[in-house]
C-alpha positions as CSV (number, residue, x, y, z in Angstrom):
1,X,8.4,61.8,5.8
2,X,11.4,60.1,7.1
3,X,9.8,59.7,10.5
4,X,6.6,57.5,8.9
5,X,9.4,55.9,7.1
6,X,11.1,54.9,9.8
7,X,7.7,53.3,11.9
8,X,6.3,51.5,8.6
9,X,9.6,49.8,8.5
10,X,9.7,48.9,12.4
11,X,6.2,47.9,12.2
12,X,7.5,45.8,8.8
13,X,10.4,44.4,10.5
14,X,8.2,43.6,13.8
15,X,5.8,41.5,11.8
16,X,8.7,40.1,10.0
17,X,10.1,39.0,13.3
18,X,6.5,38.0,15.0
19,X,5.5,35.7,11.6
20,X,9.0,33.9,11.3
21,X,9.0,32.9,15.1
22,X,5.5,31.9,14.8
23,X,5.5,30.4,11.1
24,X,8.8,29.3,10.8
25,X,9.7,28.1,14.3
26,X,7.0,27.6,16.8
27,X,4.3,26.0,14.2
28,X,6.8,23.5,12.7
29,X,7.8,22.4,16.7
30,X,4.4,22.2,17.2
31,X,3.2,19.8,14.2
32,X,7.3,18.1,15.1
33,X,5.7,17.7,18.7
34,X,2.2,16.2,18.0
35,X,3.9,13.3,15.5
36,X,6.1,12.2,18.8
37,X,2.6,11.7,20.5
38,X,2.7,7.9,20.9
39,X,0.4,5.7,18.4
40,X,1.5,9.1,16.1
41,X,5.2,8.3,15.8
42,X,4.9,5.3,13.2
43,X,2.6,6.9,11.3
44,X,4.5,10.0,11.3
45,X,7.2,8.2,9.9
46,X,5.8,6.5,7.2
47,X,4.1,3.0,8.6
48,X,7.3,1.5,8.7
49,X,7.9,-2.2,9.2
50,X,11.0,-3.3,11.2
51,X,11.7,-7.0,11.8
52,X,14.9,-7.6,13.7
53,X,15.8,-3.4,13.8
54,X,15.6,-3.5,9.9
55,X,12.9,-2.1,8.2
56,X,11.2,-4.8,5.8
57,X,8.6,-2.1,4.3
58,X,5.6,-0.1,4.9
59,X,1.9,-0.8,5.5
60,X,1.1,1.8,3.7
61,X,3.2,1.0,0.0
62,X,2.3,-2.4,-1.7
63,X,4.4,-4.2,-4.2
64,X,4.2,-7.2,-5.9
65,X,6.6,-9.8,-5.4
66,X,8.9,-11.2,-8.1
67,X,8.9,-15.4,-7.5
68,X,12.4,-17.0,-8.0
69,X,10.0,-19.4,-9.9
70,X,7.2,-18.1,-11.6
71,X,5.8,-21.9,-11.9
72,X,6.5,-22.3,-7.4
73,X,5.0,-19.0,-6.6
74,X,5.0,-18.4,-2.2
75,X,3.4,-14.9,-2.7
76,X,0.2,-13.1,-2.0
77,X,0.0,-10.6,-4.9
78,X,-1.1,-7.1,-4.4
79,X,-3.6,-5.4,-7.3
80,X,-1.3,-4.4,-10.2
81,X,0.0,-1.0,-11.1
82,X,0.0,1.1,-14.0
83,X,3.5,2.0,-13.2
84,X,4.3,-1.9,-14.3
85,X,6.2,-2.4,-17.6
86,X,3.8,-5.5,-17.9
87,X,0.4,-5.9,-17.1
88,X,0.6,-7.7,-13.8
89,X,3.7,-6.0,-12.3
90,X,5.7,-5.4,-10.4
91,X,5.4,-1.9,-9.6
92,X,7.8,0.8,-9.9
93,X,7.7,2.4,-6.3
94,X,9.5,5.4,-7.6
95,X,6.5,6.4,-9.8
96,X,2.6,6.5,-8.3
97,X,-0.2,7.2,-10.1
98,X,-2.9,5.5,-11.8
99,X,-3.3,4.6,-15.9
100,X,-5.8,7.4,-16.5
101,X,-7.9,5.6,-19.1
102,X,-11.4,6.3,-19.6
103,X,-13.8,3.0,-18.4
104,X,-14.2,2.3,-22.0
105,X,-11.1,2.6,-22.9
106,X,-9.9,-0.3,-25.3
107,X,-6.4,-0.7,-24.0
108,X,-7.3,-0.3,-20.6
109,X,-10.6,-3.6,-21.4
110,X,-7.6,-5.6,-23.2
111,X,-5.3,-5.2,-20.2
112,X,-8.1,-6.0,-17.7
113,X,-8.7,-9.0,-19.6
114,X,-5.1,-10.0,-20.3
115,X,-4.8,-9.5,-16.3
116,X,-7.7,-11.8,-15.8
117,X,-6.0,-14.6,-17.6
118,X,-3.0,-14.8,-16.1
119,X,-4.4,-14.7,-12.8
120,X,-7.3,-17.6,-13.4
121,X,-4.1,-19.6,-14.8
122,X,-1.8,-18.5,-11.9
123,X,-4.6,-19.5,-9.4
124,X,-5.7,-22.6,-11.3
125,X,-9.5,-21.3,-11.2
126,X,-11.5,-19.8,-14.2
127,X,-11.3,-16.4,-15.1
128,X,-15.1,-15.1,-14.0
129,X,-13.8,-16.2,-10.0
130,X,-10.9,-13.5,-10.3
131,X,-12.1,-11.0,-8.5
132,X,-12.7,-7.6,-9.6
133,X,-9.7,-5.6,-7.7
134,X,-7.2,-8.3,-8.8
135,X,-7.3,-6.9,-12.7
136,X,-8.1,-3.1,-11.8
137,X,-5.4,-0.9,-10.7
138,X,-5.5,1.9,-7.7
139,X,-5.6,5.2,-7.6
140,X,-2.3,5.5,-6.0
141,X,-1.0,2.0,-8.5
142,X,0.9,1.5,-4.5
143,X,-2.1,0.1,-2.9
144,X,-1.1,-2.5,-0.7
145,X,-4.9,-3.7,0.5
146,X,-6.4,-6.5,-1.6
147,X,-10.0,-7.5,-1.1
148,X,-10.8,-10.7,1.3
149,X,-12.0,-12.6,-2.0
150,X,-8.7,-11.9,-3.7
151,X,-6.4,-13.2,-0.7
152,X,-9.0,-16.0,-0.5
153,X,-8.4,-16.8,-4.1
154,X,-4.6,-17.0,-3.2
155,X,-5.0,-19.4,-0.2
156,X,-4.6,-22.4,-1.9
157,X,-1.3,-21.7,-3.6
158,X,0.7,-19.9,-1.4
159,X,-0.2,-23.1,1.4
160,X,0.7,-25.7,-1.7
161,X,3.8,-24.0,-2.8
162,X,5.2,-22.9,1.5
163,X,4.0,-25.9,2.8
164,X,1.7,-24.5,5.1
165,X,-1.6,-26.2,6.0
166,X,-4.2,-23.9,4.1
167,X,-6.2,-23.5,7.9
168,X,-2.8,-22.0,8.7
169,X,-2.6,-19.6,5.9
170,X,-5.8,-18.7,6.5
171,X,-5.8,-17.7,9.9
172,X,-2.4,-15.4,8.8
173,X,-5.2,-13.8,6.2
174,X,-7.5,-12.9,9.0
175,X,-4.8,-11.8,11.2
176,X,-3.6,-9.3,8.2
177,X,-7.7,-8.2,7.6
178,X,-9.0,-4.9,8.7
179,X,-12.8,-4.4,8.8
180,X,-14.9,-1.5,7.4
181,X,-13.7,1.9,9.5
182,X,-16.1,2.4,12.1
183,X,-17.7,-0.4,11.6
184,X,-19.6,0.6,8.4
185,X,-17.5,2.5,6.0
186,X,-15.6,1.0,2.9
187,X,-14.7,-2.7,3.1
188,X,-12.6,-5.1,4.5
189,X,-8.9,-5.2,3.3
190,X,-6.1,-7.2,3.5
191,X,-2.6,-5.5,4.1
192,X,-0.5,-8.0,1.6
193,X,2.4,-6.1,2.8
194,X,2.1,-7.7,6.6
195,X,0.8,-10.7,4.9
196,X,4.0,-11.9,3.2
197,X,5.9,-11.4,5.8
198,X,3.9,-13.2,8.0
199,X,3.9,-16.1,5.5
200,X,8.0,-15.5,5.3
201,X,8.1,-15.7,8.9
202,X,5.7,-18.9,9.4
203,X,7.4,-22.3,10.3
204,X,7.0,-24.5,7.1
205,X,5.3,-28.1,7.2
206,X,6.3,-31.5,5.0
């Protein structure tokens, strides 16, 4: 009795030892050691932007910008979040997740539509050329990809209010543009993260 005792609990401890090396040491080196692989290591660490050694932000977190002056707005703006105390933004980046209403929800139809006016008056356009991503929240309410028609619909501010000629602005929106992943899935995005920046980081004209 005490002899099968004693080999179940070596054979107990044996595993014991075998699974924490393997488990709690060599698997956690090895996942440690893939994220070092280079092209791995930003991603690994979140997508961080750096500008100067200080990190600015993340490719992968988008958050709309608060103007100094609502009425001299320099910003492209990301889609909104239902993390937002209002219906534009910004978003709380302590808190992701998406509104959870049903498609014919009525709150969720009024705050598409109060969205949809703001925007039209924001952009100086009418409300059926706001596109549809710029009233609809994501998934994640961090997404920090707008949809080539949105940026496009943001052009002509952002180049009145920065001073920027709006071929200049432009060609930062195709710079910040991705294209469908392998060439034919989903759509082309623009990252508005990179995009601000970029705009931030543009020499001014007038």
């Amino acid at each position: 009795m005490l002899t099968t005792l004693r080999r179940q609990a070596a054979t107990g401890l044996r595993l014991l030892i075998v699974f924490t090396v393997l488990c709690g040491i060599a698997y956690p080196l090895a996942v440690w050691g893939v994220s070092r692989i280079p092209g791995l290591a930003g991603h690994a660490e979140g997508s961080v932007i750096t500008q100067n050694g200080t990190a600015v932000g993340s490719t992968l977190i988008g958050v709309d910008p608060v103007p100094a002056d609502p009425a001299a707005d320099p910003y492209f703006h990301t889609r909104p979040s239902a993390s937002s105390d209002g219906v534009l933004g910004p978003a709380d980046t302590s808190t992701s997740g998406g509104s959870n209403k049903a498609g014919d929800s009525t709150v969720l139809l009024d705050t598409v539509s109060q969205r949809r006016a703001l925007i039209a008056q924001r952009e100086g356009v009418a409300p059926d050329a706001v596109p549809t991503d710029a009233v609809t929240a994501s998934a994640s309410g961090l997404d920090p990809d707008i949809s080539p028609q949105y940026a496009a619909l943001q052009v002509g501010r952002v180049a009145r209010v920065t001073g920027l000629p709006v071929g200049e602005v432009e060609r930062l929106v195709a710079q910040a543009t991705e294209g469908r992943i392998l060439g034919f899935l989903g759509e082309p995005t623009v990252n508005v993260t990179e995009l601000n920046l970029a705009v931030a980081a543009a020499p001014t004209r007038g």
